[in-house]
VMD Tcl script that builds the backbone (N, CA, C; Angstrom):
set m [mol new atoms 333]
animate dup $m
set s [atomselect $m all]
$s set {name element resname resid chain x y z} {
  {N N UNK 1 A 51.698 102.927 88.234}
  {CA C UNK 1 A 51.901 103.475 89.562}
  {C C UNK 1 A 53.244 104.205 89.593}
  {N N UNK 2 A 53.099 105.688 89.810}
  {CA C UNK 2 A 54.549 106.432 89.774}
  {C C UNK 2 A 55.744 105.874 91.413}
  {N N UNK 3 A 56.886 105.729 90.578}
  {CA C UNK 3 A 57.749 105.480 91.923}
  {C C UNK 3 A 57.752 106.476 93.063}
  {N N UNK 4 A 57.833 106.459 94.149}
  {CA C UNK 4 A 57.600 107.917 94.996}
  {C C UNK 4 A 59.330 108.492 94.992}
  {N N UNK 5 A 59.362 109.612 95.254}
  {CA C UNK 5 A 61.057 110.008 94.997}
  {C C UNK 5 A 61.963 109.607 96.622}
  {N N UNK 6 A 63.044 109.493 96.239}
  {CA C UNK 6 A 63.726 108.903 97.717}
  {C C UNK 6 A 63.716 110.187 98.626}
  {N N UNK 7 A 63.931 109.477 100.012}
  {CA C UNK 7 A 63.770 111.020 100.523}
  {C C UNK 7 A 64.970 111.303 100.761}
  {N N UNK 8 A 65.272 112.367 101.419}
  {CA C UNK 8 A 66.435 113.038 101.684}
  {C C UNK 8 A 67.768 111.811 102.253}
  {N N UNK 9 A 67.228 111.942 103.773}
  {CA C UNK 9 A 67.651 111.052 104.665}
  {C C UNK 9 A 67.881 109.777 104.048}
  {N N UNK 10 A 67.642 109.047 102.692}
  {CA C UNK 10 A 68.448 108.389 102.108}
  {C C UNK 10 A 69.432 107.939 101.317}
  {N N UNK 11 A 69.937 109.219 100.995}
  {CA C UNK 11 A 70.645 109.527 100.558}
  {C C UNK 11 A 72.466 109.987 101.654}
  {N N UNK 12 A 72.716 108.589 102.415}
  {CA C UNK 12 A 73.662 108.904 102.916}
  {C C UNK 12 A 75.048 108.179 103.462}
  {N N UNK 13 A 75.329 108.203 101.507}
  {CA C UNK 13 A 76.323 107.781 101.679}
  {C C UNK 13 A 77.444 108.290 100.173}
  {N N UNK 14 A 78.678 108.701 101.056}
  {CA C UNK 14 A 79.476 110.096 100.210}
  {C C UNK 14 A 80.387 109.059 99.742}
  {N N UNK 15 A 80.203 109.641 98.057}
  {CA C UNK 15 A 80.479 108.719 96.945}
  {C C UNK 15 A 81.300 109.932 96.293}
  {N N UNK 16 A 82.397 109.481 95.073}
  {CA C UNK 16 A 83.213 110.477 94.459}
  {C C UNK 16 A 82.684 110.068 92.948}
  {N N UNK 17 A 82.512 111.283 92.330}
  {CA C UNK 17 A 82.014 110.849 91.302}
  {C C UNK 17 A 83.353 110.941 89.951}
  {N N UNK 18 A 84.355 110.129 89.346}
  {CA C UNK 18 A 84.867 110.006 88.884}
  {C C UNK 18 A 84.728 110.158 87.277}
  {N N UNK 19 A 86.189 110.887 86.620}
  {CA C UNK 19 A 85.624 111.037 84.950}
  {C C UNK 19 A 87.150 110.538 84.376}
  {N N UNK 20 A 87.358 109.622 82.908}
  {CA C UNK 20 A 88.756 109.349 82.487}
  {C C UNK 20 A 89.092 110.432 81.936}
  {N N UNK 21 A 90.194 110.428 81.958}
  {CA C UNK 21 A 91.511 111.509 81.638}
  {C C UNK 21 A 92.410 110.859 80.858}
  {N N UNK 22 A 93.021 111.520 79.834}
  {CA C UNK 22 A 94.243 110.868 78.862}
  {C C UNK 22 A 94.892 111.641 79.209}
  {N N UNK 23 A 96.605 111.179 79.627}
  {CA C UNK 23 A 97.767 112.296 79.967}
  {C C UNK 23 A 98.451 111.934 78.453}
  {N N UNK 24 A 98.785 112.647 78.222}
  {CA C UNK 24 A 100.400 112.164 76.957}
  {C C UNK 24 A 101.536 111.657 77.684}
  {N N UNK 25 A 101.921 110.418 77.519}
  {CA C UNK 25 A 103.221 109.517 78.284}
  {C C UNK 25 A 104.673 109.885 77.621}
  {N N UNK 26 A 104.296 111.439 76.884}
  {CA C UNK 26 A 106.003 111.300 76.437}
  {C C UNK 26 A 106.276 111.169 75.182}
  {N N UNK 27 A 106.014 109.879 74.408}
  {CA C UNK 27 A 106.337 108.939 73.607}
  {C C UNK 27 A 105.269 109.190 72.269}
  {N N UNK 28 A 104.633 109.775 72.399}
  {CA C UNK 28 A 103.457 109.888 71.232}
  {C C UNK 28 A 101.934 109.203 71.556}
  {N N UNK 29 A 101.789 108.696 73.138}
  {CA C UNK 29 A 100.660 107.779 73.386}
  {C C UNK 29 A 100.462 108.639 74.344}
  {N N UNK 30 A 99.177 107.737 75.038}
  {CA C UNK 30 A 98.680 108.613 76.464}
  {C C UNK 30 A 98.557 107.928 77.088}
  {N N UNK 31 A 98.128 108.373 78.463}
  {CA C UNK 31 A 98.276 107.222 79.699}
  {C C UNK 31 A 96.791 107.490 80.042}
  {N N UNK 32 A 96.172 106.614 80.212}
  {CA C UNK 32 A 94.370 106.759 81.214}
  {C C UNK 32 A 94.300 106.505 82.562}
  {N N UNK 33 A 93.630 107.425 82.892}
  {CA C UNK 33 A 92.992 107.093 84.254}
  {C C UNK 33 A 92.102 108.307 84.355}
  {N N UNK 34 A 91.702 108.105 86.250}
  {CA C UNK 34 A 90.338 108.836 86.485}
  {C C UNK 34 A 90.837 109.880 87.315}
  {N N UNK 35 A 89.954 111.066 86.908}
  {CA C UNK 35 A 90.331 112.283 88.032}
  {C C UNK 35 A 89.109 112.553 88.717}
  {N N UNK 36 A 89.022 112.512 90.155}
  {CA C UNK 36 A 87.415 113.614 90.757}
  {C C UNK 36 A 86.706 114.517 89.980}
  {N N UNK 37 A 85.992 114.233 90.119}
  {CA C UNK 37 A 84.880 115.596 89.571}
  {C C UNK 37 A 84.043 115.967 90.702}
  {N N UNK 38 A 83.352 115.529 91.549}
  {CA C UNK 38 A 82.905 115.838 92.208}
  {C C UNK 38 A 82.274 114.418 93.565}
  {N N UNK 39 A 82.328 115.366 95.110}
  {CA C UNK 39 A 81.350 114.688 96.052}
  {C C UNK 39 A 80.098 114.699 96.001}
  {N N UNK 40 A 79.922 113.482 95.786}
  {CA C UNK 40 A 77.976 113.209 96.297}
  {C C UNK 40 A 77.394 112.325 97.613}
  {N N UNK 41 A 76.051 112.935 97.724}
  {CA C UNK 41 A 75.993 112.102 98.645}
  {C C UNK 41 A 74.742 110.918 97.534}
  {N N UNK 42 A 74.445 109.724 98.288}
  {CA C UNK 42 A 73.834 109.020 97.111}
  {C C UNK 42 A 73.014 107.626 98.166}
  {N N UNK 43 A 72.266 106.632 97.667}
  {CA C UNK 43 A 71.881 105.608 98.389}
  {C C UNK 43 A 71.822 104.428 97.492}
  {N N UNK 44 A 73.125 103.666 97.918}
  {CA C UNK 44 A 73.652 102.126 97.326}
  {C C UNK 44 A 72.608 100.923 97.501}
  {N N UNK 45 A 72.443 100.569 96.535}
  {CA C UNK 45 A 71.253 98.930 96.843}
  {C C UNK 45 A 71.980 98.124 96.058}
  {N N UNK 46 A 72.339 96.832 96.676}
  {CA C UNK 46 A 73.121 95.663 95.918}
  {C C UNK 46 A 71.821 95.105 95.305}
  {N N UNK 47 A 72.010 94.712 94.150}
  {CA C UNK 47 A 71.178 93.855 93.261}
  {C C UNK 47 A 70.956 92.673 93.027}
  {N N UNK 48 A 72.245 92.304 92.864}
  {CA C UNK 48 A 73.078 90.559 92.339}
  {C C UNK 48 A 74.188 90.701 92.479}
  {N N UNK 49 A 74.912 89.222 92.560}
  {CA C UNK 49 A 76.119 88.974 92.345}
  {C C UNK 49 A 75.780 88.008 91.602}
  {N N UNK 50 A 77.177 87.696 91.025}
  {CA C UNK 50 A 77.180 86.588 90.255}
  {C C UNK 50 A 78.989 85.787 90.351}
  {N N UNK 51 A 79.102 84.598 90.112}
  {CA C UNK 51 A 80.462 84.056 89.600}
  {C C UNK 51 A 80.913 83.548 88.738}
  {N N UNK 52 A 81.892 83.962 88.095}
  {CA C UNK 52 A 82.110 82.468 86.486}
  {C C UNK 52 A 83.516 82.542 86.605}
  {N N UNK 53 A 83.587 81.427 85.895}
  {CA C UNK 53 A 85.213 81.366 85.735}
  {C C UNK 53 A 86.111 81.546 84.603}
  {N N UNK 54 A 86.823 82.507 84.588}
  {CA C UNK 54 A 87.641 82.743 83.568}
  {C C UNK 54 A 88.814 82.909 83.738}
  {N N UNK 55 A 89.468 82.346 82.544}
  {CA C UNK 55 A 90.881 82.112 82.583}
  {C C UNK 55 A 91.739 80.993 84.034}
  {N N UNK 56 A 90.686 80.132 83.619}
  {CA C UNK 56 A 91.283 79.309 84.838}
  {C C UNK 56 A 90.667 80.009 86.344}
  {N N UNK 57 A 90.551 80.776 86.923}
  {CA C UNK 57 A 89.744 81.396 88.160}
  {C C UNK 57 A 88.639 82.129 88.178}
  {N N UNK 58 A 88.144 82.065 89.599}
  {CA C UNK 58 A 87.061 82.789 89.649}
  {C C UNK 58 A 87.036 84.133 89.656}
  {N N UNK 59 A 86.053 84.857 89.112}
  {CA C UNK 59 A 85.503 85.588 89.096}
  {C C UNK 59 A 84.267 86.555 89.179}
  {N N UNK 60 A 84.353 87.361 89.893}
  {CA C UNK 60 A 82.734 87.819 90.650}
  {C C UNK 60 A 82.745 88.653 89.954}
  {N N UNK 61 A 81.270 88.971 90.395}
  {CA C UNK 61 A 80.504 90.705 89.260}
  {C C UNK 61 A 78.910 91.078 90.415}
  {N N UNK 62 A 79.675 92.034 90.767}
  {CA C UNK 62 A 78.487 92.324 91.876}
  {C C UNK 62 A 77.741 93.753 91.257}
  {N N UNK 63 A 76.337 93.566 91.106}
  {CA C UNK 63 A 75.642 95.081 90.364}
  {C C UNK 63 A 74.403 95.657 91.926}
  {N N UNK 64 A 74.727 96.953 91.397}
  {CA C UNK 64 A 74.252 98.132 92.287}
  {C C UNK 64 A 72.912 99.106 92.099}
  {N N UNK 65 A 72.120 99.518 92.332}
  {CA C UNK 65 A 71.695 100.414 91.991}
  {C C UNK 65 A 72.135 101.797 92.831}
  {N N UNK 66 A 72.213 103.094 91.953}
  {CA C UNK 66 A 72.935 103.926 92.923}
  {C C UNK 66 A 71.756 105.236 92.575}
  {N N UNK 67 A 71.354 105.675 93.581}
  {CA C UNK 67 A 70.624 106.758 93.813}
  {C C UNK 67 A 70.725 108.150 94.046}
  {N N UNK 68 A 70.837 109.064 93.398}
  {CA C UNK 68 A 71.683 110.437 93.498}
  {C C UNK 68 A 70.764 111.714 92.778}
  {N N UNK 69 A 71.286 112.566 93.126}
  {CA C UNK 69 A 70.523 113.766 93.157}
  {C C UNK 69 A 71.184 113.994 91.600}
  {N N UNK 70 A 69.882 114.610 90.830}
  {CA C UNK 70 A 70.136 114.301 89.410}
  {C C UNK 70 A 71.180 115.511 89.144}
  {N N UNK 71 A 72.442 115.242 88.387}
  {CA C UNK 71 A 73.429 116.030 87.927}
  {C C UNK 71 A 73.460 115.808 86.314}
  {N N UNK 72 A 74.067 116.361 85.209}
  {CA C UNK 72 A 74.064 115.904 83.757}
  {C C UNK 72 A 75.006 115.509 83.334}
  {N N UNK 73 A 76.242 115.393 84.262}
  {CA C UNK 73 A 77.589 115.393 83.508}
  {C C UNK 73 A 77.451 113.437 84.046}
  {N N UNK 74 A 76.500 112.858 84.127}
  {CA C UNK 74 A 76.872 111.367 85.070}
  {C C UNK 74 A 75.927 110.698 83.596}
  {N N UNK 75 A 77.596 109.696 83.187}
  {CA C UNK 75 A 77.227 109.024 82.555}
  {C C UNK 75 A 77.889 107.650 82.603}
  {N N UNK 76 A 77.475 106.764 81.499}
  {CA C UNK 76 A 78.157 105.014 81.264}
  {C C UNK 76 A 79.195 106.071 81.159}
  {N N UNK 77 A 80.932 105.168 81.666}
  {CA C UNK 77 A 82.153 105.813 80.889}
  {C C UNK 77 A 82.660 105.956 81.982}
  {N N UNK 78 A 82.040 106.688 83.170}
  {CA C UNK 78 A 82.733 107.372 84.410}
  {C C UNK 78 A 82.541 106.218 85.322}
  {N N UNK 79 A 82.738 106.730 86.463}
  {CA C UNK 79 A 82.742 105.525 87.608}
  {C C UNK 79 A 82.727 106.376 88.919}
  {N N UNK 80 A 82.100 105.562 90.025}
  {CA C UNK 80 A 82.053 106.389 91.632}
  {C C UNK 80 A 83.025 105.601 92.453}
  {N N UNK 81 A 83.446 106.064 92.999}
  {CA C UNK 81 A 84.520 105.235 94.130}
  {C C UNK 81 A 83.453 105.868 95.666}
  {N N UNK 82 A 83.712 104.698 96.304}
  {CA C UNK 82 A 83.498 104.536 97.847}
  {C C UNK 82 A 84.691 104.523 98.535}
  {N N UNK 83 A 85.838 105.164 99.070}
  {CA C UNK 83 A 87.058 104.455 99.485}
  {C C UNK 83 A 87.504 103.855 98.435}
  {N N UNK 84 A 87.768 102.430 99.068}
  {CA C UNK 84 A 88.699 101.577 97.826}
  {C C UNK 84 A 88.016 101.010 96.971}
  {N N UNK 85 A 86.438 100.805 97.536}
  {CA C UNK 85 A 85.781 100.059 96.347}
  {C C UNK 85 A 85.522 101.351 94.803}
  {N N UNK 86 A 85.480 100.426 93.615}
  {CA C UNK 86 A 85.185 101.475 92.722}
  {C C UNK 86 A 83.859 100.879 92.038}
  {N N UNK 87 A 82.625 101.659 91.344}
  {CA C UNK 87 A 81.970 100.980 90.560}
  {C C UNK 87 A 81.360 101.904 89.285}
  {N N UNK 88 A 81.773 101.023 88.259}
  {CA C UNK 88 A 81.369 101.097 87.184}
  {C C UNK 88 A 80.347 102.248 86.590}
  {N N UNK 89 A 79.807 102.821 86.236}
  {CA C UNK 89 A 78.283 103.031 86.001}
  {C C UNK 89 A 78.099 102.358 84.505}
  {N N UNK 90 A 76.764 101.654 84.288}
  {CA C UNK 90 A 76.936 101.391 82.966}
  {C C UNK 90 A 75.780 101.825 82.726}
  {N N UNK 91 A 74.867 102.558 83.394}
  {CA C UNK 91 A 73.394 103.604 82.927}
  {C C UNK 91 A 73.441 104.799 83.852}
  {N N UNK 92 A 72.700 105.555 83.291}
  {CA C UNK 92 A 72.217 106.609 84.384}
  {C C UNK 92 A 70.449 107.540 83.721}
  {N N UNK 93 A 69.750 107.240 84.771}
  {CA C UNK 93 A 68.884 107.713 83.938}
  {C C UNK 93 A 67.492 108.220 84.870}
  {N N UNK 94 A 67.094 108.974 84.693}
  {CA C UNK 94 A 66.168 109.957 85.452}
  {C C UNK 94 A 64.550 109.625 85.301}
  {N N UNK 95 A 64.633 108.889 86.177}
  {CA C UNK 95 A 62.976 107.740 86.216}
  {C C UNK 95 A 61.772 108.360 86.004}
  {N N UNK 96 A 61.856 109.613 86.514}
  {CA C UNK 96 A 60.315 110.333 86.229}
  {C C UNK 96 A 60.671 111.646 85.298}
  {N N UNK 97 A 61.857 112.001 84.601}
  {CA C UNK 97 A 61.692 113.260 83.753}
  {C C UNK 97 A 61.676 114.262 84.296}
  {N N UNK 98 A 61.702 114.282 86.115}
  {CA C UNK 98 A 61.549 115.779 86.948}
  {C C UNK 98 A 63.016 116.440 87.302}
  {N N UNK 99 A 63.999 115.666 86.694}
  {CA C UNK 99 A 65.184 116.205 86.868}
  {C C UNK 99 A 65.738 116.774 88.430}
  {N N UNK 100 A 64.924 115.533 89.263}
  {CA C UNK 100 A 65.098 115.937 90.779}
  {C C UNK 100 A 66.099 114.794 91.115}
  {N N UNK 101 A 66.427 113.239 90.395}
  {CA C UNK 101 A 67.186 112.501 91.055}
  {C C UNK 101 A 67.764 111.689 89.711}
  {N N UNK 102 A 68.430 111.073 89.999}
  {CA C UNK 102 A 69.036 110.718 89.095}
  {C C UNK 102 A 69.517 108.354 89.249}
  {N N UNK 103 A 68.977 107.645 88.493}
  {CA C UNK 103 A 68.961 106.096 88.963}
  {C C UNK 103 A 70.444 105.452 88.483}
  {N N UNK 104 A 71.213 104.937 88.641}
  {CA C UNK 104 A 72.532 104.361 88.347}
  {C C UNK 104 A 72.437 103.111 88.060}
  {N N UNK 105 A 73.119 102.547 87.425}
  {CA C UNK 105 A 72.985 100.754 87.511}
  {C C UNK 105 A 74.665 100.765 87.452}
  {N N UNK 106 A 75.299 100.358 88.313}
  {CA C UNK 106 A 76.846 100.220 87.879}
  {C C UNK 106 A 77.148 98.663 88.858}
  {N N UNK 107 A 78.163 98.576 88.295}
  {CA C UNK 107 A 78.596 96.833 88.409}
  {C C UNK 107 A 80.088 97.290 89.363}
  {N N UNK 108 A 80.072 96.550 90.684}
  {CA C UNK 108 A 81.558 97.201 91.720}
  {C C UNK 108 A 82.832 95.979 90.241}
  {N N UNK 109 A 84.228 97.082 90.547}
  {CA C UNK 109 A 85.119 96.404 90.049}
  {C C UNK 109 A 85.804 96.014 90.970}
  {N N UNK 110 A 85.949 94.607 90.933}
  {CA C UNK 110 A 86.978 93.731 91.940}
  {C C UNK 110 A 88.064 93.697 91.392}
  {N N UNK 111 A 89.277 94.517 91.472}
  {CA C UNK 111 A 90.677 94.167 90.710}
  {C C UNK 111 A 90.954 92.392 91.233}
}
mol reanalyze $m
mol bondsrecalc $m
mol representation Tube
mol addrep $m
């Protein structure tokens, strides 16, 4: 049974789609972090959470599915920020081959 495609109107909620960057720190090393690449709009579904404990405290891991209009540059590696929340992507992958939407699985990071 084919999935039916999301419709428009669900898609509404504006996500930044984030890529890492190496600066050179000077010294012969580099410094990482993330720069914008682009606004999307997209539709968030929580999946699971989970808790374990490490290093002496707890720790959560909450996973997403994220729904977006299919682009090529969205891969594991990058990450979307909501505001302050950020999440992960650790798939991205285009459910029916029509290159009309694009499926996410990313895990939110709780600093």
């Amino acid at each position: 049974m084919a999935e039916e495609p999301a419709a428009i109107g669900r898609l509404r909620r504006r996500l930044v789609l984030e890529a890492p960057v190496a600066s050179p720190d000077g010294l012969g090393g580099a410094t990482h972090g993330f720069e914008a690449v682009a606004a999307l709009w997209a539709e968030v579904e929580w999946l699971s959470g989970s808790e374990s404990w490490r290093r002496g405290r707890p720790e959560q891991a909450r996973d997403y599915r994220v729904t977006i209009r299919w682009r090529g540059d969205v891969d594991a590696g990058r990450r979307l920020r909501d505001g302050d929340r950020l999440f992960d992507i650790r798939s991205a992958a285009d459910p029916d081959g029509s290159r009309r939407r694009l499926v996410c699985l990313v895990e939110e990071v709780v600093p």
